[in-house]
C-alpha positions, 0 to 999 in steps of 0.5 A, spaced: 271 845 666 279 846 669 284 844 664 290 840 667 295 838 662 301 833 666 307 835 667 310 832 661 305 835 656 307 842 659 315 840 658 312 837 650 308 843 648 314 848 652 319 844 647 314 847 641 313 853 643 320 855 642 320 852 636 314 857 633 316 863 630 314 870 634 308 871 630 305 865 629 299 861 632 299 854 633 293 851 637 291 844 640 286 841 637 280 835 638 280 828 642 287 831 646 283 837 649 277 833 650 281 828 654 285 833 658 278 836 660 276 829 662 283 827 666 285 823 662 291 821 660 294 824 653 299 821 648 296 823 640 296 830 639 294 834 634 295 841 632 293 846 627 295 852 624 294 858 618 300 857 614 304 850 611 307 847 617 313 843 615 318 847 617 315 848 625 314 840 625 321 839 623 324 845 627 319 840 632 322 833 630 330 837 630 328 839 638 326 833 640 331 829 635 326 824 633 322 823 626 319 827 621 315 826 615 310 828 611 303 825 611 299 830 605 303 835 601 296 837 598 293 838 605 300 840 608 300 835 613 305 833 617 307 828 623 313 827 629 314 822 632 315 822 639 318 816 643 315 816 649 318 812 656 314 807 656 318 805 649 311 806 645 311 812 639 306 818 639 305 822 634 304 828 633 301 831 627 302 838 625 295 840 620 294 847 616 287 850 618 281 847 613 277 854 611 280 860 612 281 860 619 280 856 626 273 857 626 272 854 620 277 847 621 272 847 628 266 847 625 268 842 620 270 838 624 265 831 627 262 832 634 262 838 639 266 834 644 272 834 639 272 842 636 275 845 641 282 848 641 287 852 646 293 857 644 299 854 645 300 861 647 294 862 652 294 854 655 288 855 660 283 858 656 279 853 651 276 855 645 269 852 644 264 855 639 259 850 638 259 848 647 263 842 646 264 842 654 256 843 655 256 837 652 261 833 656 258 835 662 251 832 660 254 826 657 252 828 649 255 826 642 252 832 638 254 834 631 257 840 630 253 841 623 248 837 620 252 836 615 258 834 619 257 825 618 255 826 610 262 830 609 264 823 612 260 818 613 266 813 618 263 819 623 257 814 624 262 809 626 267 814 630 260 816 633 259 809 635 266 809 638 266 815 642 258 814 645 261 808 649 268 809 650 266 816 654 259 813 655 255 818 651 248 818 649 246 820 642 244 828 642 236 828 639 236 827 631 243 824 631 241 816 630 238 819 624 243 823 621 247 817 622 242 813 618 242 817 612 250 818 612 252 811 613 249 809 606 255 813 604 260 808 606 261 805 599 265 812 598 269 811 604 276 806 604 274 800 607 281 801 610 278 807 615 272 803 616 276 797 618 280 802 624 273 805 627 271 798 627 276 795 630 276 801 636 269 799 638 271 791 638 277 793 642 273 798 646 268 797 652 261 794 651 263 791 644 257 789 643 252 794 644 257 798 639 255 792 634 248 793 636 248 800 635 252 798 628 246 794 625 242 799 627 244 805 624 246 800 617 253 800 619 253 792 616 250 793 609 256 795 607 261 792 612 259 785 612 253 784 609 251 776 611 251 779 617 244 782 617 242 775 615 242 773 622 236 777 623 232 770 619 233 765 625 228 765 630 231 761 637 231 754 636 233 749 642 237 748 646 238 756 643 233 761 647 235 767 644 234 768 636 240 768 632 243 775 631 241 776 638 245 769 640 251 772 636 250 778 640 250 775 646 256 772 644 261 777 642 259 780 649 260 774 654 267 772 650 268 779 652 266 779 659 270 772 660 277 775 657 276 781 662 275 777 669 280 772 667 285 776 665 284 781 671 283 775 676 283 780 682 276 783 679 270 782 684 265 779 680 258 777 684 253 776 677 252 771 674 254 765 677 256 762 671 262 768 670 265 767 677 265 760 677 269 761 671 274 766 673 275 762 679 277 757 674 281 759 669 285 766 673 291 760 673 292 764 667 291 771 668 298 773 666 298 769 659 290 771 657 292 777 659 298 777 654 295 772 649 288 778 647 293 784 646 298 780 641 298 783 634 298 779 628 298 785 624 300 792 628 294 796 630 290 791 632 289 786 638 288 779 638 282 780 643 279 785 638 279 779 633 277 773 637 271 779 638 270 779 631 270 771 630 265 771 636 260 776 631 262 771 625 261 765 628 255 762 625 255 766 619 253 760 616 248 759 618 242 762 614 244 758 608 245 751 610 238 751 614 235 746 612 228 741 615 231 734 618 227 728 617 225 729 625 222 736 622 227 741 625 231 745 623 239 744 622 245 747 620 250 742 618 256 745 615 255 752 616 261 751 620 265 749 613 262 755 610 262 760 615 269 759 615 269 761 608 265 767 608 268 769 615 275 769 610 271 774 605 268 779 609 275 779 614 278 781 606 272 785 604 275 790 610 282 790 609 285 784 614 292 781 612 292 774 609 294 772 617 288 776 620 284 773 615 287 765 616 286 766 623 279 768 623 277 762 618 280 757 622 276 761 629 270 760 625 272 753 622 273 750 629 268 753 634 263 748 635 270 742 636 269 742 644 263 741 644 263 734 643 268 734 649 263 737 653 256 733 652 260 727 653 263 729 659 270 727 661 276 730 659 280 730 653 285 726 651 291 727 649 291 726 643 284 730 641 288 735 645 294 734 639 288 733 634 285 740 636 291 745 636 293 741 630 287 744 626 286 751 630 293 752 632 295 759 636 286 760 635 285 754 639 286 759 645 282 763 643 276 757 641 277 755 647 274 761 650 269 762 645 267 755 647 265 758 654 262 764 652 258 760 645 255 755 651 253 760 656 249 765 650 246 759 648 243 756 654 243 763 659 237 762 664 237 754 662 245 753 663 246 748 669 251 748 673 254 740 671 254 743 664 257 749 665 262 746 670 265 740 664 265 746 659 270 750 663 274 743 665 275 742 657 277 749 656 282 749 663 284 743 659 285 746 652 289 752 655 293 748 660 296 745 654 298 750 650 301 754 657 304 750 661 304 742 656 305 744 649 312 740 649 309 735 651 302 735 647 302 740 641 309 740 639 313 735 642 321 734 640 321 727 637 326 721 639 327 721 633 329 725 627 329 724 618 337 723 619 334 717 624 329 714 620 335 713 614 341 712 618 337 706 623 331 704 617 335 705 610 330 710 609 331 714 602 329 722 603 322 722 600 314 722 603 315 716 606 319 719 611 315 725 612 309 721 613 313 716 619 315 723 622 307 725 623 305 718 626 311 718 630 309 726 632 302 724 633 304 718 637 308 721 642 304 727 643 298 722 645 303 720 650 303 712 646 311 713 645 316 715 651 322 714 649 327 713 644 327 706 643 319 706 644 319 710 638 324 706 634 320 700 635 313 704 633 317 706 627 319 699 626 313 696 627 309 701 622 314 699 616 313 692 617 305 692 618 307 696 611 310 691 608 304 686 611 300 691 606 294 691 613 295 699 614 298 705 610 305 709 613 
């Protein structure tokens, strides 16, 4: 395999070169050659050398005029950061060999595909010792020892990673290695854990990557109440046991963000996802900006609403009960699956904000599809009710929505059902993008100094309290001007002091 590094690498790694000394060797190393054996494009770069590299990375960082700093004084690792034309940062990080030299850092590393180097001094010859090209080639992930995913047990999750970000299959052997080190992950940081995880959500085919995970043990640690799943067998109208349903789930919310927010793709099967996309690519632009949000940096909107979608009824399990019709029921697993979605989004080391965000995804999942059985659209006023609780998650409600009806119906789906779940999400989105200021949060006619100047209101709750109801009444569309709403105000006081109704 011929390397071809682009034109601006060529400039970066000359800038490096001139900062080395004449007798010191630097390599590239890892995903960066790998990638550019593969065509792709490359921003992280990381390189290894025999001796401390601090003072090459800050002559580095000096050429450059970019930052510097130290990642691991024990481990002699540093990092430059590099500002890229797009405005985004790569870093470049500057690694002291582990071992006594290069073949022993290659041979710690985790798989083949990524214990490759090249001399920065001779950059068309690949050093490949354990035939990581070889394997590129046959699309394998092989270990490069047998003890490569003990010595690290978040290798299983980037081995899942990197099987489907390349399209890799397992080398023969490996799923059992994996098995054996992910009961390991108790001594691996939830941190390092959380970030390969997130890699595979955020990447292709997320929920083959949760299959995978579930099978080589991945959630005994991670989420544990997720293996409970596995215990509900299909129950109407769901045609699919749990686990599977959730897993369906994660992939048709997936499938769904995709062909909406890429409107020009072709999509032909199934019949369900077209219609959908014919529908709903009025927002392209906004879905598209909406799933790469960050509510912490790192990680994307889409992959949380992805982890919502694999927590949605974690609830479940321990709300089954037998009904008097002699079916089995889950009421509240709603209430509760939020509560455990906040607990394992904070077992992995979410935010305060990630982790709100997710609970309310999972609280108010199933709050369209009365909108949906009934028929009809929403009112304004269930509109205001529904992004009251959900706020900015109602968005991404209003696609799980979709993709929770289609995995659970698949073969049985009608079209008239499918077609009133899409209005209602049209709806709900239509609202958030193009209504808000009318229907979620409108201005209101009056403000607290109104209600105290007109009313002889005193500051306190009461006002508070007039404001909410005159907020929800605008947004409704019951209130459409500034006399209407005095005469609201009006109207409430006096049915107040009536004492026939609350404030």
């Amino acid at each position: 395999m011929k390397l071809n590094f682009s034109s601006e690498t060529l400039v970066l790694l000359e800038v490096i070169q001139q900062a080395m000394r004449a007798d010191q060797e630097l390599y590239l190393v890892g995903g960066a050659v790998r990638d550019v054996l593969l065509g792709k494009e490359i921003h992280d770069l990381d390189f290894v050398m025999g001796s401390d590299p601090t003072p090459l990375a800050k002559r580095v960082a000096q050429r450059l005029k970019v930052g510097f700093f130290v990642l691991d004084d024990d481990r002699h690792t540093t990092r430059v950061l590099k500002h890229n034309p797009d405005g985004k940062v790569s870093p470049l990080d500057f690694v002291q060999f582990t071992g006594d030299g290069l073949s022993a850092d290659l041979y710690h590393r985790d798989f083949t595909i990524n214990a490759m180097a090249v001399n920065l001094r001779d950059l068309s010859t690949v050093i490949d010792p354990f035939n990581g090209q070889v394997d590129l080639k046959k699309k394998l992930l092989q270990p490069c020892s047998q003890t490569a995913l003990l010595d690290d047990p978040v290798r299983v999750l980037r081995g899942i990673r990197l099987a489907h970000q390349f399209d890799l299959d397992y080398g023969v052997g490996l799923e059992a290695l994996m098995l054996e080190a992910a009961l390991n992950l108790p001594r691996t940081a939830f941190e390092r854990q959380r970030d390969e995880f997130f890699r595979i959500l955020e990447g292709p085919e997320p929920a083959l990557g949760m299959s995978d995970c579930r099978r080589v043990g991945i959630f005994q640690t991670m989420i544990p109440s997720i293996m409970d799943l596995a215990s509900i067998p299909a129950l109407p109208p769901h045609t699919l046991p749990l686990f599977d349903h959730t897993l369906r789930v994660v992939d048709y919310l997936d499938r769904l963000i995709t062909v909406i927010s890429q409107c020009d793709a072709v999509i032909e099967e199934p019949w369900w996802l077209r219609v959908a996309q014919s529908e709903l690519s009025v927002f392209s632009a906004q879905v598209d900006a909406y799933i790469h949000e960050e509510l912490t940096v790192g990680r994307s909107k889409k992959g949380l609403a992805l982890l919502g979608a694999l927590l949605h009824d974690i609830g479940k399990p321990s709300t089954m009960k037998q009904g008097e019709d002699q079916r089995l029921h889950f009421y509240g697993h709603d209430r509760l699956g939020a509560k455990m979605a906040w607990e394992a989004a904070k077992r992995i080391q979410l935010s305060n904000v990630e982790s709100e965000w997710i609970k309310t995804l999972v609280r108010y999942h199933m709050r369209l599809l009365p909108m949906i059985n009934r028929g009809g659209l929403p009112t304004r006023h269930e509109v205001y009710q529904f992004y009251k609780h959900a706020g900015d998650a109602g968005v991404a409600i209003a696609l799980h929505a979709l993709a929770d009806i289609a995995a659970t119906y698949e073969h049985t789906l009608t079209l008239d059902k499918w077609q009133r779940a899409v209005q209602v999400s049209k709806v709900m989105l239509s609202a958030w993008w193009k209504h808000k200021d009318e229907v979620i949060s409108p201005h209101l006619f009056l403000n607290g100094d109104d209600l105290q100047a007109i009313f002889s209101l005193t500051p306190g709750r009461k006002i508070g309290h007039l404001l909410k109801k005159l907020e929800e009444a605008q947004a409704s569309g019951h209130i459409n001007s500034r006399a209407e709403a005095e005469a609201f105000i009006r109207d409430r006081l006096s049915h107040h002091k009536k004492g026939e109704h609350e404030l």
